[in-house]
N, C-alpha and C positions, 0 to 999 in steps of 0.2 A: 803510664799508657805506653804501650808498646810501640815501635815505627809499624807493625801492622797493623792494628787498630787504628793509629792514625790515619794509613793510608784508605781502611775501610770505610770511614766516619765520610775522610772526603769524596770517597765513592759514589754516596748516597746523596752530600749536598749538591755535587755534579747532576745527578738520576737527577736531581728535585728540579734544578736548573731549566734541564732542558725538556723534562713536563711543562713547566709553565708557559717556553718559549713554543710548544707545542699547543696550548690551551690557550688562545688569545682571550681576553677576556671579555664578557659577554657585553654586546654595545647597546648602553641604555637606550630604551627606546623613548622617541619624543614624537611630539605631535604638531602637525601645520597650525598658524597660526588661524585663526576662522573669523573674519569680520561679516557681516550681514551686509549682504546684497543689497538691502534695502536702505541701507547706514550710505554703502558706497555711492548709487548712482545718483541722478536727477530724475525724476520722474520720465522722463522723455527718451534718458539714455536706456534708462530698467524695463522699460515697456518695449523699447527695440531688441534688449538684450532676452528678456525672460515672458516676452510673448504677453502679456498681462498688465496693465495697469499696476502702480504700487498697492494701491488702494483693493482692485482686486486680487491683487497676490497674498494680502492680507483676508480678505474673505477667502481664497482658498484654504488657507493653513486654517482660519478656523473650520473652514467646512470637515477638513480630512484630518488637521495636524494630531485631533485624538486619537484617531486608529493606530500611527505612527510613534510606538511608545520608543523614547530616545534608546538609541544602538547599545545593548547592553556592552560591547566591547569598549577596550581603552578611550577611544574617539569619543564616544557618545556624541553618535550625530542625531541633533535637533530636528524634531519633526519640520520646522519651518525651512531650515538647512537642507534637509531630504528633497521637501516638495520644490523648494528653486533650482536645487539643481536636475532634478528631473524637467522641470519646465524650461532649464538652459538646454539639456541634452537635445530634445524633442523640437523645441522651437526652433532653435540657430542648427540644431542635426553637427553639432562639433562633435570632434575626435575625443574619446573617453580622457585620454590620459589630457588633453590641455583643460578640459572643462572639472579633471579633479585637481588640477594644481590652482584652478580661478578658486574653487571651493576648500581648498587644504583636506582635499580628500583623496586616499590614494586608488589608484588606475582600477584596482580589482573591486574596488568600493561600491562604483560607480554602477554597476550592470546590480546589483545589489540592492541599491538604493531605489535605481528608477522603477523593478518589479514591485519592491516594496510599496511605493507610493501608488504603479498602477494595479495593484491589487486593493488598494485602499479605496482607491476612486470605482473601479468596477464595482465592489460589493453593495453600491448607492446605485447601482446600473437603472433600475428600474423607476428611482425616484426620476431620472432627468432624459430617460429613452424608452418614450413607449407610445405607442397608439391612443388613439381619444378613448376613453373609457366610460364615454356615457354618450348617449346623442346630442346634451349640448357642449360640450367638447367637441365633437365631429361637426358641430353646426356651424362654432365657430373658428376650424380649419376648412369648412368649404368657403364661408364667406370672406375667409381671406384672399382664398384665391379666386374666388370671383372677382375679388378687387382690382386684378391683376389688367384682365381686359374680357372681364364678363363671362368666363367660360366657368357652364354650373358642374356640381355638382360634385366637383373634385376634392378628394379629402388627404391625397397625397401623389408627389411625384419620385417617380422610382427606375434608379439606372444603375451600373457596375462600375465602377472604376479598377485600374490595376495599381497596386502596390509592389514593386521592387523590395525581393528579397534576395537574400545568397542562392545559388546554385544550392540546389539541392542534394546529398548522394545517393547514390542507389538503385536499385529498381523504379522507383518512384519516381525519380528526379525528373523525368522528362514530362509529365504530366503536370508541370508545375512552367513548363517552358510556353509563353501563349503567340499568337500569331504574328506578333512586332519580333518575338525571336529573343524575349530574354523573361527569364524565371521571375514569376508574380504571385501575389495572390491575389483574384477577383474579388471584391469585396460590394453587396450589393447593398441601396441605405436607401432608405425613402424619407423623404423631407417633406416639411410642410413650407404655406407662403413665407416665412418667416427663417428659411433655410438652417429651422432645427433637425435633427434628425429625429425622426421616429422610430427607424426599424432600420437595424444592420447586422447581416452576415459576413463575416469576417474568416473561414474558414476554408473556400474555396480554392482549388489549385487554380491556377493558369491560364490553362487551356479549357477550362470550364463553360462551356454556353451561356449567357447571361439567362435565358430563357427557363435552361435547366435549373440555375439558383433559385430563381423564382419556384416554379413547378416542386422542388424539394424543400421550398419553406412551410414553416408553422405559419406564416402572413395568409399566406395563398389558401390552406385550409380554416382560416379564418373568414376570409371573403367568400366562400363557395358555400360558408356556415351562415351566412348571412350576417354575420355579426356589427358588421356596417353598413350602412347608408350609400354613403358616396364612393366615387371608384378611384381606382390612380390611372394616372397617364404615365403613357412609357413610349419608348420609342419601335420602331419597328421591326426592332431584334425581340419581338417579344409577340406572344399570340393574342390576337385581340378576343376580349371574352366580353361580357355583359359588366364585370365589375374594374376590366383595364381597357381602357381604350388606347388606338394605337394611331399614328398618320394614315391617312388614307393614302396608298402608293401611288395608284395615278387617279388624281380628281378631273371627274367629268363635268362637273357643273360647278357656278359660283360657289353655291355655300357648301362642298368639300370645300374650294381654295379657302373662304371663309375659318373653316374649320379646321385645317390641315395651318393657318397663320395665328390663330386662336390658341391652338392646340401647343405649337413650336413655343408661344408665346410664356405660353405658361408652364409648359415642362422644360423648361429655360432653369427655371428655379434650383432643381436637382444639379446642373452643371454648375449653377453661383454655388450653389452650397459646397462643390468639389474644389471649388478657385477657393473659395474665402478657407475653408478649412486647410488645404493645404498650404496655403501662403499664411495660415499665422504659425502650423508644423511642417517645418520645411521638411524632416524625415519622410512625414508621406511624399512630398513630391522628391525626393533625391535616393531613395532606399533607404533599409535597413542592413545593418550590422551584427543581425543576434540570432539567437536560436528560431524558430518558427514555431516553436510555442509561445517564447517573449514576445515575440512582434504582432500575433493575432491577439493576445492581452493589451499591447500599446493603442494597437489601433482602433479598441475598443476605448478605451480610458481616454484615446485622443478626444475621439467622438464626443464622449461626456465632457471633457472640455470645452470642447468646439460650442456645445451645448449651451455651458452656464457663459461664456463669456459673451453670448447671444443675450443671456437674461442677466446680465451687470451690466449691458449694454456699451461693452467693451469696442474700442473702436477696431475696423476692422484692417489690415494689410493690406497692400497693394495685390492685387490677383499679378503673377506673372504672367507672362507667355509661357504656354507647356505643351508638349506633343500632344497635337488632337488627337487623340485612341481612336482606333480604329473601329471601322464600321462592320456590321455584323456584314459579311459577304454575300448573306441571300436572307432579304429581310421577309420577314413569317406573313404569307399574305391570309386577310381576315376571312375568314369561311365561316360558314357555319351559323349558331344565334349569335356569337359578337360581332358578328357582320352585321347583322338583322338589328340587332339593338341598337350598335350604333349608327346605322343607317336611319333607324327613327331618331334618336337623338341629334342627328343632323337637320333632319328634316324637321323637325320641333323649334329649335334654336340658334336655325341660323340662315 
């Protein structure tokens, strides 16, 4: 071989050299270690942590963990693995990236996972969120709340709360800003004595009149159809009709007062319902983080939570202290037959 050729040959193993120094080599990929939530805590600690009893965290995963076929990817995350860390996200409202390193799941996993599960839990929507559907069902949601301190005839209480979301951009965005002065969605829910939810809208911007949610529900044209019995109680941001009764703004005689302490008494219920659910998903009371499509899916799927741990008879959170929401600024006074109606109904029952 010639000194040229040799000098060629080593040309090439030089080229090959410094390909390779240029190609690092691909780094195997591995996976977090994953122990069960349910392995690690005490009952007492996992219930603080994940919102839930052990015991009903376990009738969760079987309620939903079918829907949730394991993550076709490398991970393959367990339906039961899904639904706890969705219930850590929403309950404790922790920052994505620490709640995936508690679960050996990574940061982009996380917003993935919790749709996933609350797409699983909405499509049962109906089983565990709906109105009485027959008149003894409605018979006994009145007699609940007559149990309360005797006021008849009531078959639900019905109010708006606001939801803290992100700023919105856009055109839009400012109709989502409500009168405390930070971006919401109004979300309106009628409860029974029992501070289940029956009916929620979750779609609302803002700055949306409680009044007007009502007035554009499927509820509202359900009651004007007659389809129920008994009426809801609301507060005075709302118009009094034959089948919503409202406070009397200024009572002139004892049994308004009667009625006006009766009435506070028992549409009390819809605020417990707003304290207990938010304090066992601290998200609703501190914001969201996500898109504004994710977050009117969450707050639905919370609701159906809030629901079954009513009927596991899960124990309930401590209600915090939270900003009293503000009052409608010019409350809707009663004209017209709800005035008339429930001027008889005062004068009948009290």
């Amino acid at each position: 071989m010639s000194i040229r050729d040799i000098e060629s040959v080593e040309e090439v193993v030089f080229m090959d050299e410094i390909f390779d120094c240029e190609q690092p080599k691909r780094k195997k990929k591995s996976y977090r270690a994953r122990v069960s939530p349910l392995e690690m805590y005490s009952d007492a600690e996992f219930r603080r942590k994940y919102r839930f009893s052990q015991e009903g965290a376990i009738k969760l995963i079987d309620l939903f963990g079918a829907q949730l076929k394991s993550d076709g990817r490398g991970g393959k995350l367990s339906p039961d693995l899904q639904i706890l860390t969705a219930l850590r996200c929403w309950g404790r409202n922790e920052v994505q990236d620490d709640s995936a390193d508690l679960h050996g799941i990574s940061q982009q996993s996380i917003t993935n996972v919790c749709r996933r599960v609350a797409l699983s839990i909405v499509e049962k929507r109906q089983m565990y969120i709906r109105m009485p559907a027959n008149l003894d069902e409605e018979v006994q949601k009145i007699n609940m709340f007559s149990d309360i301190c005797g006021f008849k005839s009531v078959v639900g209480c019905i109010d708006c709360t606001h939801i803290l979301i992100p700023r919105v951009p856009g055109n839009e965005g400012h109709y989502y800003i409500n009168r405390q002065n930070f971006p919401s969605l109004n979300v309106q829910v009628v409860c029974d004595a029992s501070l289940k939810i029956m009916d929620i809208v979750a779609r609302w911007y803002g700055s949306a009149h409680d009044s007007r949610i009502f007035n554009k529900s499927a509820l509202k044209l359900k009651f004007e159809g007659g389809q129920f019995h008994g009426r809801l109680l609301g507060d005075s941001g709302y118009a009094c009709t034959p089948y919503l009764f409202t406070p009397v703004l200024r009572p002139r005689s004892r049994k308004e007062v009667r009625y006006n302490a009766k009435h506070g008494r028992t549409r009390n219920s819809v605020e417990r319902c707003f304290g207990v659910l938010k304090s066992r998903f601290r998200c609703l009371q501190t914001g969201f983080r996500h898109s504004l499509e994710n977050i009117k899916l969450y707050i639905v799927a919370l609701a159906i939570l809030h629901n079954i741990a009513i009927i596991f008879n899960e124990e309930e959170f401590p209600v915090e202290e939270e900003v009293v929401e503000e009052q409608e600024l010019q409350p809707i006074q009663a004209v017209g037959r709800g005035a008339a109606v429930r001027a008889a109904f005062i004068e009948e029952n009290f």
